[in-house]
N, C-alpha and C positions, 0 to 999 in steps of 0.2 A: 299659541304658536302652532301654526301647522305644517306640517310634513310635507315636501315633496322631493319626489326622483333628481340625483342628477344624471346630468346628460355626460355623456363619455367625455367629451371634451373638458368637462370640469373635473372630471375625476383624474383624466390624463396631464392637464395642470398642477393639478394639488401632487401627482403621484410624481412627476418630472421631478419637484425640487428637494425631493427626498434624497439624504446621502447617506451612505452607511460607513460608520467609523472603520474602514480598512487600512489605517497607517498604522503607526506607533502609539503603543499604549500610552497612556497618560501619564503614569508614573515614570514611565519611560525618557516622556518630553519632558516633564519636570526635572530627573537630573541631569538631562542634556545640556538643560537652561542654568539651574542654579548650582549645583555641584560643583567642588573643587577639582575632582576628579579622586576622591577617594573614592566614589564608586562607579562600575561600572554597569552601563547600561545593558538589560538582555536583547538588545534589537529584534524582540518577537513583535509578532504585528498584532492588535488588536484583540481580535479575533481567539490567537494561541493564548494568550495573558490571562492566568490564574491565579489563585492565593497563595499558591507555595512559590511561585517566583517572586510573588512580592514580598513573603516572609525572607526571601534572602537577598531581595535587595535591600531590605531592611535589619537584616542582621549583623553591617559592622558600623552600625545608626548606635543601634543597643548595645553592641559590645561596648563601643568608646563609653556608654551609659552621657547623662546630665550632667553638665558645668555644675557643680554647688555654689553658689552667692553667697560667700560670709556676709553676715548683718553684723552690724555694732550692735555690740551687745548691752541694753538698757540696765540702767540702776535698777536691785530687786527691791523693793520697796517693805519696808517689814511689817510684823504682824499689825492689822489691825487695832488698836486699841479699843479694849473692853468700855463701853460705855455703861455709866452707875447708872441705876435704874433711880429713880424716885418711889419709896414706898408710899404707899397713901393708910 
């Protein structure tokens, strides 16, 4: 395969459709979308949106902590039984 130059106009193409994420962080749109509104969103833009905002927008996720799922609880099955060896 061989190499060559583009010409401005392709490059000014390719570089036209380029967008840069300046709205609403992600995590941001996500509890806009699915949250009950037990949380609220930091309406920071993109851009501002770091790890310690999202450690507290994630911090009364974790307080409430995981639903537990009682199981039915199965019959314990008992010991093994010893099987006799055959002496030869």
């Amino acid at each position: 395969m061989t190499q060559r130059d583009m010409t401005d106009d392709e490059l000014k193409g390719m570089l036209n459709h380029i967008r840069l994420n300046t709205g609403f962080s992600f995590p941001d749109q996500l509890i806009q979308d699915f949250m009950d509104g037990d949380i609220v969103p930091t309406f920071k833009k993109c851009l501002h949106f770091n790890r310690e905002d999202f450690r507290t927008l994630l911090h009364p996720i974790r307080k409430k902590g995981r639903k537990r799922i009682e199981r039915p609880k199965t019959e314990k099955r008992g010991k093994p039984q010893k099987k006799s060896r055959r002496l030869k």
